[in-house]
mmCIF file of the C-alpha atoms, coordinates in Angstrom:
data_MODEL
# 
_entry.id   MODEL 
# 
loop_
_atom_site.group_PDB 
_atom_site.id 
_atom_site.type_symbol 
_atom_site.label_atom_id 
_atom_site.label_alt_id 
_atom_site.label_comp_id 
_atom_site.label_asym_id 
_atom_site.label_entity_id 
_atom_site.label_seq_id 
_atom_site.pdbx_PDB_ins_code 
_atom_site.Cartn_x 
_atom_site.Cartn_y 
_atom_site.Cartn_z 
_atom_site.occupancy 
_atom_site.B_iso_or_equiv 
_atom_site.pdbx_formal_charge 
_atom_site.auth_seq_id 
_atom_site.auth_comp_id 
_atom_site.auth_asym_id 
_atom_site.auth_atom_id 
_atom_site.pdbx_PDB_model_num 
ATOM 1   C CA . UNK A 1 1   ? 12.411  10.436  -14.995 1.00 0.00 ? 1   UNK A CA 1 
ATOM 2   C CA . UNK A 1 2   ? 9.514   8.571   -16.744 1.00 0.00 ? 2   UNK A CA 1 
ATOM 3   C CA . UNK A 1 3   ? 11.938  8.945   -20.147 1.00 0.00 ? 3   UNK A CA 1 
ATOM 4   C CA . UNK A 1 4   ? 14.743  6.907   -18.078 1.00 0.00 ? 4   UNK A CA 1 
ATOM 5   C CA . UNK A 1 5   ? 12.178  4.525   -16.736 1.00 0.00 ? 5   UNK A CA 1 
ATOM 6   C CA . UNK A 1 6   ? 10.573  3.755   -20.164 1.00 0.00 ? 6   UNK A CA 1 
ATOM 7   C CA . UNK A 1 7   ? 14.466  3.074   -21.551 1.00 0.00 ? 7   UNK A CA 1 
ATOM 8   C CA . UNK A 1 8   ? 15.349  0.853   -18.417 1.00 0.00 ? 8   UNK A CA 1 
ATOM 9   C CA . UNK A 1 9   ? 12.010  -1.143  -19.028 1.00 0.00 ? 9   UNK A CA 1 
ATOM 10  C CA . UNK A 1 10  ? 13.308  -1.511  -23.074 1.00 0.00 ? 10  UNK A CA 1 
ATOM 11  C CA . UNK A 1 11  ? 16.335  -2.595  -21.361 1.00 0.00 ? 11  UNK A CA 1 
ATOM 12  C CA . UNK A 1 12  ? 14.900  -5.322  -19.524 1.00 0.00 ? 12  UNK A CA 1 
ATOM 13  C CA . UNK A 1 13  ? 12.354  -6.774  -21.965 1.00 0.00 ? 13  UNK A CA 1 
ATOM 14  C CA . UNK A 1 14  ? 15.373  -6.730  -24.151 1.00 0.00 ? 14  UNK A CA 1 
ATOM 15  C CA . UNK A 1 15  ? 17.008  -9.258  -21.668 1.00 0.00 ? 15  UNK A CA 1 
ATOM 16  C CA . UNK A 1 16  ? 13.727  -10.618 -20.785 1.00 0.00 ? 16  UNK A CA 1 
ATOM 17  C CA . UNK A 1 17  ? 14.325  -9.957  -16.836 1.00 0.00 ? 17  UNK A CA 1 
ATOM 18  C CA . UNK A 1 18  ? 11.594  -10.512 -15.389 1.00 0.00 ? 18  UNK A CA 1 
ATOM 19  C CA . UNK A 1 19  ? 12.537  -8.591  -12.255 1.00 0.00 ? 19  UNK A CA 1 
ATOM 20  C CA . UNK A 1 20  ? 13.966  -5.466  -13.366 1.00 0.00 ? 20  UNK A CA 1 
ATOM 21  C CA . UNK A 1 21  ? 10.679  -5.318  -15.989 1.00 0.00 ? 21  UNK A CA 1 
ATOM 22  C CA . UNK A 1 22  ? 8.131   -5.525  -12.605 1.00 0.00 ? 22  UNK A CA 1 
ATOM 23  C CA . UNK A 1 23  ? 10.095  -2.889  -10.828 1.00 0.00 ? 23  UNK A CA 1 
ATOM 24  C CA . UNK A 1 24  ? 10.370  -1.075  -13.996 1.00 0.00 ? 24  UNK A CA 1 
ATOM 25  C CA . UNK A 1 25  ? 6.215   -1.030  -14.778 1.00 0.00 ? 25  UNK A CA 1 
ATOM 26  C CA . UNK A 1 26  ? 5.888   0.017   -11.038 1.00 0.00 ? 26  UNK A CA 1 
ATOM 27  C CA . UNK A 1 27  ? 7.981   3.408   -11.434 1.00 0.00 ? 27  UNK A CA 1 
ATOM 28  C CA . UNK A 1 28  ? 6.576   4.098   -14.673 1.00 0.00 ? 28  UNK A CA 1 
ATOM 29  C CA . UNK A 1 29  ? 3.064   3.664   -12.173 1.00 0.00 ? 29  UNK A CA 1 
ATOM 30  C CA . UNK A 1 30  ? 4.377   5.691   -10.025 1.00 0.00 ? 30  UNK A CA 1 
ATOM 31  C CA . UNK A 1 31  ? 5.097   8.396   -11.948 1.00 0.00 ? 31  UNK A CA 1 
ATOM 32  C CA . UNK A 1 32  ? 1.653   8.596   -13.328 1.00 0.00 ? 32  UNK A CA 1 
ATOM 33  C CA . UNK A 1 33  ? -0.296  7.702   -9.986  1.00 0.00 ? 33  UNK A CA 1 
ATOM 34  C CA . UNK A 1 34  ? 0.675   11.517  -9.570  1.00 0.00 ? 34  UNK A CA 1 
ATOM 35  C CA . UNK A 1 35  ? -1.779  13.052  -10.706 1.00 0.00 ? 35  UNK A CA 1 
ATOM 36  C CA . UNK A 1 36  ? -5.346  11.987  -11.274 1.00 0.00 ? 36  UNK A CA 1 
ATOM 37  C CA . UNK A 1 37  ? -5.453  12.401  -14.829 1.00 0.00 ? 37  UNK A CA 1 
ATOM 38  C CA . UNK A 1 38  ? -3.265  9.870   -15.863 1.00 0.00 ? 38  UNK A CA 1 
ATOM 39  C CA . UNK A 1 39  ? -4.313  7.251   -12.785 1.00 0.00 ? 39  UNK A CA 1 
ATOM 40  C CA . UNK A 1 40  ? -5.210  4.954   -15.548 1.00 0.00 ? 40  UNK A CA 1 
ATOM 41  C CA . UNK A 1 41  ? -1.676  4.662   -16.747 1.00 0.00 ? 41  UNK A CA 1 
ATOM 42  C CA . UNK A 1 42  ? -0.705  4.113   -13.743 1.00 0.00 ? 42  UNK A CA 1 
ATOM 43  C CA . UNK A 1 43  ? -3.437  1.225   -13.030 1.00 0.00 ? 43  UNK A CA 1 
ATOM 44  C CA . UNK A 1 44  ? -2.280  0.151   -16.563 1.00 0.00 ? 44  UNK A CA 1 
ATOM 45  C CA . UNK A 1 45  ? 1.987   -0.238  -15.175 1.00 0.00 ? 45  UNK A CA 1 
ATOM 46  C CA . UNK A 1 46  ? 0.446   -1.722  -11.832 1.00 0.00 ? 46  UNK A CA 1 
ATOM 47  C CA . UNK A 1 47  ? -1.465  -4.223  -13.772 1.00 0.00 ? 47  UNK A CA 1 
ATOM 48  C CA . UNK A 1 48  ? 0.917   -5.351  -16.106 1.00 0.00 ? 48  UNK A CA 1 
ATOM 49  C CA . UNK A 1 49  ? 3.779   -5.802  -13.326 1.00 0.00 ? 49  UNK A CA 1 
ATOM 50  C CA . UNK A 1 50  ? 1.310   -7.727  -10.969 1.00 0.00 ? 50  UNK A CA 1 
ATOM 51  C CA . UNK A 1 51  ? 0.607   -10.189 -14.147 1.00 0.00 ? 51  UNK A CA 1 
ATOM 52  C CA . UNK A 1 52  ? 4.260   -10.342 -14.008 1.00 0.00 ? 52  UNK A CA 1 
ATOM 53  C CA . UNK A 1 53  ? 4.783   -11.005 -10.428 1.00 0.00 ? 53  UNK A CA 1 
ATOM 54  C CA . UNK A 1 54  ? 2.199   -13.533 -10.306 1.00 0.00 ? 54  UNK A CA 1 
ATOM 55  C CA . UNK A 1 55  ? 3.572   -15.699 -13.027 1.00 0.00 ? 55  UNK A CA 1 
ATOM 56  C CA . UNK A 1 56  ? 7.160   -15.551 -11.288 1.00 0.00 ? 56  UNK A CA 1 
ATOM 57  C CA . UNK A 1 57  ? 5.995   -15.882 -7.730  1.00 0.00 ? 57  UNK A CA 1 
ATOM 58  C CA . UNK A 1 58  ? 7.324   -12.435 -6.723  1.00 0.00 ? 58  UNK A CA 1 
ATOM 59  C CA . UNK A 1 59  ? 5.753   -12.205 -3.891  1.00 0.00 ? 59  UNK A CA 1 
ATOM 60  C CA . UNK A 1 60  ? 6.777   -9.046  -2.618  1.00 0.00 ? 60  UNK A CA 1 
ATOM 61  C CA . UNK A 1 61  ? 6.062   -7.799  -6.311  1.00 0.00 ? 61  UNK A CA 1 
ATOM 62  C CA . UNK A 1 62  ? 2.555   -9.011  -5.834  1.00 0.00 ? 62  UNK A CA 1 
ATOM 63  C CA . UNK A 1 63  ? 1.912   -7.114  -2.473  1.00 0.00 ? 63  UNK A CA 1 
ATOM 64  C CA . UNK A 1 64  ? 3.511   -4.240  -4.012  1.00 0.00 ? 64  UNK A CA 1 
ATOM 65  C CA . UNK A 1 65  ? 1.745   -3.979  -7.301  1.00 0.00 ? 65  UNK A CA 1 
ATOM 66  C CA . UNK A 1 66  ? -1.697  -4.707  -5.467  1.00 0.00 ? 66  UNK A CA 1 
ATOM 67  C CA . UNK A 1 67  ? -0.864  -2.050  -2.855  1.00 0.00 ? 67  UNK A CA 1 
ATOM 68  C CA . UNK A 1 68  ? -0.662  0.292   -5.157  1.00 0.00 ? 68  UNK A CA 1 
ATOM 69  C CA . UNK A 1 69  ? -3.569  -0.199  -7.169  1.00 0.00 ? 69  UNK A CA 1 
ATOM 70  C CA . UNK A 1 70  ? -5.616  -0.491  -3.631  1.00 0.00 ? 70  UNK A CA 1 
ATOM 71  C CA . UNK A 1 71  ? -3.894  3.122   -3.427  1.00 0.00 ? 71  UNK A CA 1 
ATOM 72  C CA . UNK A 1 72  ? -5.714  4.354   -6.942  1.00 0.00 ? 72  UNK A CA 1 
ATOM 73  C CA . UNK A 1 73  ? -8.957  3.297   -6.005  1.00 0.00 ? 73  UNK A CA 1 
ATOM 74  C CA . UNK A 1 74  ? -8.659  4.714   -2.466  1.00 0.00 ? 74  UNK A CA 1 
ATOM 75  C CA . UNK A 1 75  ? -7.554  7.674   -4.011  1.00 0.00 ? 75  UNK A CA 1 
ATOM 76  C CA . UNK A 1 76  ? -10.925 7.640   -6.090  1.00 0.00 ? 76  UNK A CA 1 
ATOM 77  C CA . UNK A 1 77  ? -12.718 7.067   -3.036  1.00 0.00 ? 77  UNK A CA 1 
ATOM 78  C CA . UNK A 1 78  ? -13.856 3.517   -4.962  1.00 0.00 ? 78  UNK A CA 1 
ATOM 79  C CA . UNK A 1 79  ? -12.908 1.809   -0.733  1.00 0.00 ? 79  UNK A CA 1 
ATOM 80  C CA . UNK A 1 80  ? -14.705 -1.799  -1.918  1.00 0.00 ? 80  UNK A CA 1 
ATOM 81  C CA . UNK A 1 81  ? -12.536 -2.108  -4.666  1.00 0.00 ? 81  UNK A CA 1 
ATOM 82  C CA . UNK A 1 82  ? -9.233  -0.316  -3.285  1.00 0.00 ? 82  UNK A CA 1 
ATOM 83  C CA . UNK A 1 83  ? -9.938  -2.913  0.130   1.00 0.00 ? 83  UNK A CA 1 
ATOM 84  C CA . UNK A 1 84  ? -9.853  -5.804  -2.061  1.00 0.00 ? 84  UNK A CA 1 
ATOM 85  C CA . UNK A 1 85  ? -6.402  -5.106  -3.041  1.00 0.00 ? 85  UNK A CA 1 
ATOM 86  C CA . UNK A 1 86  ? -5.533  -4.390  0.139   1.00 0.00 ? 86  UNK A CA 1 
ATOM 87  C CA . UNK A 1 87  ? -6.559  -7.557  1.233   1.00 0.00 ? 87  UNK A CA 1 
ATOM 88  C CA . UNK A 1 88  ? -4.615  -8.961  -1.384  1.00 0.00 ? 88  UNK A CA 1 
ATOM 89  C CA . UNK A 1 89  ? -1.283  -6.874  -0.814  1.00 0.00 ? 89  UNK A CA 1 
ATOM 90  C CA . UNK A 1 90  ? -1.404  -7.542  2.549   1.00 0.00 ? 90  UNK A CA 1 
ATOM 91  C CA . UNK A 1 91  ? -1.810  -11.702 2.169   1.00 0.00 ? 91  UNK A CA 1 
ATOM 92  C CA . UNK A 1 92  ? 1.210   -11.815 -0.377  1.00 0.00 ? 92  UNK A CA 1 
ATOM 93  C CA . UNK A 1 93  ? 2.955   -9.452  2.407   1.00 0.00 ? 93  UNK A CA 1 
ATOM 94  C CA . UNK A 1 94  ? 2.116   -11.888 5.021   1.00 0.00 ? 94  UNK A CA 1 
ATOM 95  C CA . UNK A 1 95  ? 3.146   -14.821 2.906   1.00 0.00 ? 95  UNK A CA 1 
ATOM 96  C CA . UNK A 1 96  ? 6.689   -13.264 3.020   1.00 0.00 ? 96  UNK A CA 1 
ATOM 97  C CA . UNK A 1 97  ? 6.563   -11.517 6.413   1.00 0.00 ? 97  UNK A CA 1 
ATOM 98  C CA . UNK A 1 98  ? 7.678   -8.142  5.382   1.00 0.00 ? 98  UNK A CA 1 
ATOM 99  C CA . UNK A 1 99  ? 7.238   -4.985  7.383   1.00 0.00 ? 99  UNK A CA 1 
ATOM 100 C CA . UNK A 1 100 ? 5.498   -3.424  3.986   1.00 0.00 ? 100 UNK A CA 1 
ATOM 101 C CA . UNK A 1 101 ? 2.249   -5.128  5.382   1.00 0.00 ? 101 UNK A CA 1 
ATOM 102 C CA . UNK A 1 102 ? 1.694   -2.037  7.625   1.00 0.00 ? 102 UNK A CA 1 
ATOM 103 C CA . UNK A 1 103 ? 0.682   0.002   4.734   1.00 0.00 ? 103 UNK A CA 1 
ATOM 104 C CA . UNK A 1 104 ? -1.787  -2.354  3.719   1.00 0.00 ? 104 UNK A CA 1 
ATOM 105 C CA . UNK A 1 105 ? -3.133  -2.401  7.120   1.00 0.00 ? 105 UNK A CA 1 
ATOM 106 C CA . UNK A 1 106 ? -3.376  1.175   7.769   1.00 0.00 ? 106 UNK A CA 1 
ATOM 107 C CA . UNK A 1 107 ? -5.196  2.173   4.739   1.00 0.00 ? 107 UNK A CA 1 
ATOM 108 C CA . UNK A 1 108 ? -7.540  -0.945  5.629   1.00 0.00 ? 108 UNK A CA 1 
ATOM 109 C CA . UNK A 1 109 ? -8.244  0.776   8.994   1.00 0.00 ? 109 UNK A CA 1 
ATOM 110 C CA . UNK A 1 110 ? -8.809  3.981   6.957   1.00 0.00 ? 110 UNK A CA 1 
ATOM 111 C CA . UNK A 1 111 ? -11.368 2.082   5.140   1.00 0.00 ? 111 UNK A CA 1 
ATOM 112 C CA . UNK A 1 112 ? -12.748 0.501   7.997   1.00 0.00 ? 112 UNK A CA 1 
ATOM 113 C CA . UNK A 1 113 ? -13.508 3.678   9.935   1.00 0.00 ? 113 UNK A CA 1 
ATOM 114 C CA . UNK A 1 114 ? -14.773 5.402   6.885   1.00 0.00 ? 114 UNK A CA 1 
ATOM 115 C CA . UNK A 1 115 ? -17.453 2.356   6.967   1.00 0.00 ? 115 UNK A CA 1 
ATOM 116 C CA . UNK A 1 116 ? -17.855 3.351   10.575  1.00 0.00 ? 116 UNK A CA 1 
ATOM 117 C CA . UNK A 1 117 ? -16.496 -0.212  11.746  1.00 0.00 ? 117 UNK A CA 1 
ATOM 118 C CA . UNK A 1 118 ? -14.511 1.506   14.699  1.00 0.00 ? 118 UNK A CA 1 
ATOM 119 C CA . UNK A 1 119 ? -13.179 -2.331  15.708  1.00 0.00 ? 119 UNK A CA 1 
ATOM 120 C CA . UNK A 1 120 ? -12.032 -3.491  12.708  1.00 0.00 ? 120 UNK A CA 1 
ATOM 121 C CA . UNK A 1 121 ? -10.127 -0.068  11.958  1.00 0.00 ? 121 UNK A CA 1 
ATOM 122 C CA . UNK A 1 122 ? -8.370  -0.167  15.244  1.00 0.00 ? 122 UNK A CA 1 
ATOM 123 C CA . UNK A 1 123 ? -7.331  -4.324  14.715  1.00 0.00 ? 123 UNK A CA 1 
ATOM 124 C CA . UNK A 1 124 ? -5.891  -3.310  11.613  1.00 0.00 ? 124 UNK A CA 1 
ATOM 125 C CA . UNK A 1 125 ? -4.113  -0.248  12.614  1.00 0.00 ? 125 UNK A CA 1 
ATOM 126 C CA . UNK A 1 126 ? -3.477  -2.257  16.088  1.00 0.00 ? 126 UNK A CA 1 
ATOM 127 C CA . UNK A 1 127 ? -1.454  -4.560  13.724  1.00 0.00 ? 127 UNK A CA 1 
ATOM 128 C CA . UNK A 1 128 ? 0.345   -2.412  11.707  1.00 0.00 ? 128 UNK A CA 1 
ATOM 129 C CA . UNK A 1 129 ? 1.352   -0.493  14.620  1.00 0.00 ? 129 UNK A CA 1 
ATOM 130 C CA . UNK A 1 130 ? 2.671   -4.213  16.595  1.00 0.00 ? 130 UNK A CA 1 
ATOM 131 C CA . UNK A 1 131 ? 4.910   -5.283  13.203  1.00 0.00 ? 131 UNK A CA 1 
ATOM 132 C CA . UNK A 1 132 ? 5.863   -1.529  12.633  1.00 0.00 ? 132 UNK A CA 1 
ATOM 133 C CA . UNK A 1 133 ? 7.276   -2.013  16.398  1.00 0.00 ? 133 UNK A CA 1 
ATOM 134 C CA . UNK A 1 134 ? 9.080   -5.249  16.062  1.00 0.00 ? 134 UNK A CA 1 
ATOM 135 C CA . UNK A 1 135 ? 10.619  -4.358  13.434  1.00 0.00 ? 135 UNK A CA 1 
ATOM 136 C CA . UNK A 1 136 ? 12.058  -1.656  14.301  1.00 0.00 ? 136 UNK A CA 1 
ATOM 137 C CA . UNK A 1 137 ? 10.803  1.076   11.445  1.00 0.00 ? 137 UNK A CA 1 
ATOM 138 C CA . UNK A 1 138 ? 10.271  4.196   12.757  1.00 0.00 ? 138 UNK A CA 1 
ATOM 139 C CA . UNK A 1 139 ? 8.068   5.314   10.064  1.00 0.00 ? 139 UNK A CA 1 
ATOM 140 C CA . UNK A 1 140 ? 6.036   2.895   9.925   1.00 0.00 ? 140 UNK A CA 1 
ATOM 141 C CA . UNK A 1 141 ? 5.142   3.101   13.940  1.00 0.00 ? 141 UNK A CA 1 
ATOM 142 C CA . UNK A 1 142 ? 4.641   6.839   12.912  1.00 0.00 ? 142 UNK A CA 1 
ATOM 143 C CA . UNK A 1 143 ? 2.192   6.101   10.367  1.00 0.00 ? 143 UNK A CA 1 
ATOM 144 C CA . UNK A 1 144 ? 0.167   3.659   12.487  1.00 0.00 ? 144 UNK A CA 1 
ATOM 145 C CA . UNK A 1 145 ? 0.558   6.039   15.483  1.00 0.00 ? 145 UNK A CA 1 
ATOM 146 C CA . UNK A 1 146 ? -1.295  8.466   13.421  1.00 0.00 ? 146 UNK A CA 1 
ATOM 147 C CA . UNK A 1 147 ? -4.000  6.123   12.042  1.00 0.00 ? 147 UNK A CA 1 
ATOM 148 C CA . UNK A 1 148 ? -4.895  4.876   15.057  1.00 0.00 ? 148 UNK A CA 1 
ATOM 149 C CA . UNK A 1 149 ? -4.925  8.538   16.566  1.00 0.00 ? 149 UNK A CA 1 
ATOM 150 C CA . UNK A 1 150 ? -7.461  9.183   13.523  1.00 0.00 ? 150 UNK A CA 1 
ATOM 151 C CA . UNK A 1 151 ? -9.576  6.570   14.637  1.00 0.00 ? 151 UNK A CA 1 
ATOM 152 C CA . UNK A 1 152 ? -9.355  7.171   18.177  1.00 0.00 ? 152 UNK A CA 1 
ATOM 153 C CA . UNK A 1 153 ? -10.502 11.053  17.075  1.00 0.00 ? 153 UNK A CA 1 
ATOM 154 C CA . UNK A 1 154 ? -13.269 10.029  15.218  1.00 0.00 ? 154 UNK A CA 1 
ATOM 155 C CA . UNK A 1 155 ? -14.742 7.493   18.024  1.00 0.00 ? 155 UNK A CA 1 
ATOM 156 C CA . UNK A 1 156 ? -14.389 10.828  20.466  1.00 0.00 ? 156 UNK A CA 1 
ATOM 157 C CA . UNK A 1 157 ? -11.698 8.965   22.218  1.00 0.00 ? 157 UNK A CA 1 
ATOM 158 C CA . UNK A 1 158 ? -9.760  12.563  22.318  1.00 0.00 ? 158 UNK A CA 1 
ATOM 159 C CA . UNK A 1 159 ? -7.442  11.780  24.960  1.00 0.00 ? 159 UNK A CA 1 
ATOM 160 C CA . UNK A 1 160 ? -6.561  9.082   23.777  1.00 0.00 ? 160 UNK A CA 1 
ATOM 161 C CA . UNK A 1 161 ? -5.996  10.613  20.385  1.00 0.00 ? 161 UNK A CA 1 
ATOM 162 C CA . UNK A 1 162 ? -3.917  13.254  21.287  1.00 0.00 ? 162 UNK A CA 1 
ATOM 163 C CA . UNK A 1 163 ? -1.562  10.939  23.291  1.00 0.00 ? 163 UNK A CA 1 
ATOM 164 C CA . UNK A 1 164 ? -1.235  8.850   19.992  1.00 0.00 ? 164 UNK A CA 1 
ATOM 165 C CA . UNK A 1 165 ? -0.145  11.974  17.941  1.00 0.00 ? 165 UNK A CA 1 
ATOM 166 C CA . UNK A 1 166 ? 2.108   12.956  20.541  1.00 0.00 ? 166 UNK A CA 1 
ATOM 167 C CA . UNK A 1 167 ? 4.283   9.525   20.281  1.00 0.00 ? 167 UNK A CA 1 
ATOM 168 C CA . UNK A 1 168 ? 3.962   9.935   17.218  1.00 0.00 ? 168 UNK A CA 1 
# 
């Protein structure tokens, strides 16, 4: 896969679009944000596509690209660095009101509660959960269900968690 993904980003420098090269850099990420030992590559692709995103006021591109470098760090257990990007996927979500924002939020809450910030966890995941909803994505209200179960677990709210993971 990473062979194909290295010709189809040849491809589109070649024709200099600026689209296809973005989602291009963030497979070839992808691909190496599996396993640890080549997380800089992937932080490399991530970085190179959000440059790219930036300068063409991709948007979604930016959230994306800044989501998954908030992922690498999180990953790394480096949460001040990995919640900046968060913070910064999730306002270039906001700015184009996609559903994709729940991710951000979530792993913010996951952050939050590792801080011990019990509040700020469950607004976040509280969030996610509300636009996972109205929108309609199943997964997503799956994923928040079971963040804000988490955080209901660790603040001994057990009830409370269980029900959570049960909906979910």
């Amino acid at each position: 896969a990473l062979e194909l993904y290295l010709r189809s980003l040849e491809l589109a420098e070649d024709i200099s679009d600026t689209l296809r090269i973005v989602s291009a850099l963030n497979n070839i990420g992808v691909i190496h944000s599996k396993k640890r030992v080549t997380d800089n590559l992937a932080l490399e692709n991530y970085m190179k596509a959000l440059k790219l995103s930036e300068e063409a006021s991709l948007m979604d591109g930016v959230g994306t690209q800044n989501q998954n470098i908030g992922e690498i760090y999180f990953k790394q257990g480096n949460n001040d660095l990995a919640l900046e990007y968060f913070l910064k996927a999730m306002n270039a979500y906001r700015s184009v009101n996609t559903v994709n924002i729940t991710n951000s939020l979530n792993y913010m809450g996951k952050i939050y509660l590792g801080y011990g910030d019990i509040d700020k966890a469950l607004k976040a995941q509280e969030e996610a959960f509300e636009i996972s909803s109205v929108a309609g994505s199943k997964l997503d209200v799956a994923r928040s269900l079971i963040a804000l179960a988490e955080t209901h677990r660790f603040a001994g709210r057990f009830r409370k968690s269980i029900a959570m993971n049960e909906q979910a």
